[in-house]
N, C-alpha and C positions, 0 to 999 in steps of 0.2 A: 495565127500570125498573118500580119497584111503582108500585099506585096508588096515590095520595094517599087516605088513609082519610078517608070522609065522616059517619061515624058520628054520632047524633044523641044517640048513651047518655052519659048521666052519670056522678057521682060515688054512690057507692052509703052507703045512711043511716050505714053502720056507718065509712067511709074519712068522712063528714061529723063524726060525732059524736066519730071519735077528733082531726080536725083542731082542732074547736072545743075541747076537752079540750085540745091542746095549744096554741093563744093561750090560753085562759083562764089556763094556769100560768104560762108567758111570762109576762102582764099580773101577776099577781099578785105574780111575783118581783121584778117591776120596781117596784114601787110598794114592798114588804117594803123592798128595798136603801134605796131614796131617804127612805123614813119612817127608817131606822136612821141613815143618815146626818142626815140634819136633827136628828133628837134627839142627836147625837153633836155637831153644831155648837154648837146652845144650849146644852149642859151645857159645853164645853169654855169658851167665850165664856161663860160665867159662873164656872166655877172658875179661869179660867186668869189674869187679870188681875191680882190679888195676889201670884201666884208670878214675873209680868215685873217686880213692882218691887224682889222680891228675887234674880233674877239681875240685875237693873238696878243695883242697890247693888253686888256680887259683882263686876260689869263694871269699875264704878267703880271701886272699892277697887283692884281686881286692876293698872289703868293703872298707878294712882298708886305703889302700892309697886312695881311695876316700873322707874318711873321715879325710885323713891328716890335721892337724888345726895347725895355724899362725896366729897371729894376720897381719903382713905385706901383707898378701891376698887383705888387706880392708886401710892399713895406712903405714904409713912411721914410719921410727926407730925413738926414740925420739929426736927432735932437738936443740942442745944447746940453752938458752935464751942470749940474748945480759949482759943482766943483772946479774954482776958475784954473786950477792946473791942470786937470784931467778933461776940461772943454779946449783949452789950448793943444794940448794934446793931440786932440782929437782932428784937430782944427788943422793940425801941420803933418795929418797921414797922409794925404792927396795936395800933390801941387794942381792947383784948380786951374780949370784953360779952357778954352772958346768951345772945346768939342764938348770936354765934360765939367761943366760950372759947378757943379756940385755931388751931393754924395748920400747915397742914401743909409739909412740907421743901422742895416747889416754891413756897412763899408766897402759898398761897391758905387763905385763911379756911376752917375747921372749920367748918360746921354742928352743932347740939346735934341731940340725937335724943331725946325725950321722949316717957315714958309715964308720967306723975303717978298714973293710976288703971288699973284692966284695961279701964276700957271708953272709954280717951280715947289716942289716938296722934298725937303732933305732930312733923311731917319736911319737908323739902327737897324739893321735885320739878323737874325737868327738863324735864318735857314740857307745862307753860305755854304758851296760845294767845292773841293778845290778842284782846281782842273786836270794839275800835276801834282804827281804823289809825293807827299815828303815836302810840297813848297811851304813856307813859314807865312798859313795862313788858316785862319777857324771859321768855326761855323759863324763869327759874327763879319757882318759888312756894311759897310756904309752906302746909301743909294742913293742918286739923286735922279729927280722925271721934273724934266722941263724942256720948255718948246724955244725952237729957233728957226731961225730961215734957210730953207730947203735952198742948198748950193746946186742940186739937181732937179728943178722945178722944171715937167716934161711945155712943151711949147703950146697951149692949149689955151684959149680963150678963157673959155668957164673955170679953168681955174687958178687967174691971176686973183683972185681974192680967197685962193687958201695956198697960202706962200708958204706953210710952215710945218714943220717934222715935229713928231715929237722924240724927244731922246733918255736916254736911260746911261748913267756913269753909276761906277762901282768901284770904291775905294776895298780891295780885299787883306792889305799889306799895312802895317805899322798904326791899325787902327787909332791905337791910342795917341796918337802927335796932338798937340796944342791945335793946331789949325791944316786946315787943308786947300791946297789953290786949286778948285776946281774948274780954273781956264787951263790946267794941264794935265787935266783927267780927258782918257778920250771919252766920247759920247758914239754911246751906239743908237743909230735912229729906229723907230719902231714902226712907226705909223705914218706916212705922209697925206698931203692936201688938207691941212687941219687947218683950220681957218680962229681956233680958239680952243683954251685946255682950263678946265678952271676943277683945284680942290675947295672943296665948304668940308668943313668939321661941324659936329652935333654938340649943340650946348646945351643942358636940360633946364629945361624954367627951372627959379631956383622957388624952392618951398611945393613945388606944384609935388601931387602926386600921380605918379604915373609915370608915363614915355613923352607926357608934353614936353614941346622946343623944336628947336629950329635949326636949322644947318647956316652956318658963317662961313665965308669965305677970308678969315685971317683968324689964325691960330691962336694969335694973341688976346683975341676975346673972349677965348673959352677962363680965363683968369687963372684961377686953382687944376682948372684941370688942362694945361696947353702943355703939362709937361707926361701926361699919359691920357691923350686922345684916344677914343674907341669907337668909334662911328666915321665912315668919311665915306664924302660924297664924291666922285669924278664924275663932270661932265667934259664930252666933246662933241665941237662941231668941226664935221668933217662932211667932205663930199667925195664920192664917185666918179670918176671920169663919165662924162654921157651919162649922166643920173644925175638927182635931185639933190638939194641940202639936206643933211643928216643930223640929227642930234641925240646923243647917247648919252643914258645918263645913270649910271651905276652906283649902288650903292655897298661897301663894303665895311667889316670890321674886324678889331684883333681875334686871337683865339684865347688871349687872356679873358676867364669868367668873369664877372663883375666882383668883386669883392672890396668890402668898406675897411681898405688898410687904416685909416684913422680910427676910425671904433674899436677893431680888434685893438692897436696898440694902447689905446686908452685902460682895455676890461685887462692887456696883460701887464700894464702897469701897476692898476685897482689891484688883480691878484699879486704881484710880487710883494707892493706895498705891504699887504695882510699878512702876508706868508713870512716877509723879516718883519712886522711887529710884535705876530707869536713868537717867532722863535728868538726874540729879543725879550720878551716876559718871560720864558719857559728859565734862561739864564740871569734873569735879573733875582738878587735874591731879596730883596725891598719889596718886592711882589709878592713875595710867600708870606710874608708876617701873616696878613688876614686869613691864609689858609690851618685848620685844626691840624691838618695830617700833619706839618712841618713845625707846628707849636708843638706837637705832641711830641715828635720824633725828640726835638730839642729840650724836654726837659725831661725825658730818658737820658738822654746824653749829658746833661746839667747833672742827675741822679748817678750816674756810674764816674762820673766826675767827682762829686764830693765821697 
């Protein structure tokens, strides 16, 4: 067994001055980090707050046209009956009016799809929350986003050339009215210093195969399909205070799948059609003469007859 050394020697000047050398770097890196971080807080925490209110808008928007609702998603418009009584009929279940012009073939009311201007979009949504319990209101709502001149425009040179808000109203209450005055819906603003708000809609080349086409900025030229849009584009230009011009340009669509309501109603027409011409031969008895089994049976019966 060694002996426990009792030594009374030290650390020698040059193992001192290289240790103090190494906390002094330590300390000093430590302090470097945490000062880069802190300046990295307050510059983030001052630029970043204008950029939440336009993913904040982007959030918004994005809900709502997901939730865009049509009945022709899932069916075909109503289609006239052969039968000119049971077409009149037909014709006088819904009084037709500016919100709902028409009707689709399970007889639910058509919602309108409007875009009066590029920077104003007014639809249907689905995914309405009421705010109080018991108030006479559903999950459907009417929305309208479009832009107007910011009554609170802060005093700022750079930015007298984005005058404008963007705004969001919501009809929650008596959805179904003939028409609605949306100069006495309030508008709640979402976004300011927008300088320009524009929706384009996807129209797909027609005959082409594939995803070829193009995005239009007026609804009205999607033709056949402006009354169940599924593609759409938002762009804005917006700026920052003390920052640069901005341009965002998002693209969004429904949650309704693609599906070919014309085709299906066609093959379920084709099969009904089939389906009451057998069971119209099965009962017709003009039909049976050429079958044996029914000549046979019949002149058994002729024979217990005489």
């Amino acid at each position: 067994m060694r002996p426990c050394n009792k030594s009374q020697q030290g650390f020698s000047l040059l193992e001192v001055l290289v240790g103090l050398f190494l906390i002094t770097f330590i300390s000093l890196g430590m302090v470097s980090t945490i000062d880069t971080v802190s300046t990295s807080l307050d510059t983030l925490s001052s630029e970043d707050p204008p950029y939440y209110q336009v993913e904040s808008f982007f959030q918004r928007i994005q809900q709502d046209l997901n939730s865009l609702y049509t009945p022709l998603y899932f069916t075909v418009e109503e289609q006239k009956s052969k039968d000119s009584k049971s077409s009149r009929e037909q014709e006088n279940v819904y009084d037709k009016s500016e919100t709902f012009p028409k009707v689709a073939n399970n007889s639910e009311p058509i919602p309108v799809i409007q875009n009066p201007e590029k920077n104003t979009f007014i639809f249907l949504v689905n995914n309405h929350r009421r705010v109080l319990k018991n108030s006479k209101q559903a999950n459907f709502a009417w929305v309208k986003y479009s832009i107007k001149a910011n009554d609170n425009l802060p005093e700022d040179e750079g930015l007298k050339e984005y005058p404008n808000v963007i705004t969001r109203a919501v009809i929650s209450e008596n959805i179904y009215a003939p028409q609605f005055d949306w100069n006495n819906i309030k508008e709640v603003p979402i976004l300011p210093n927008v300088k320009s708000l524009t929706f384009s809609f996807w129209k797909k080349d027609e005959g082409s195969i594939g995803i070829k086409g193009k995005f239009l900025d007026n609804i009205e030229l999607l033709n056949n399909e402006k009354s169940m849009p599924r593609l759409f584009k938002v762009t804005v230009v917006w700026k920052n205070p003390g920052s640069e011009e901005r341009e965002f340009n998002r693209v969004f669509r429904v949650n309704w799948p693609k599906f070919d309501t014309v085709k299906d109603y066609k093959e379920y027409q084709k099969a009904l059609k089939a389906s009451l011409d057998s069971k119209n031969n099965n009962n017709d008895p003009d039909q049976n003469n050429g079958n044996p089994f029914f000549q046979n049976n019949e002149e058994e019966e002729s024979g217990e007859l005489e």
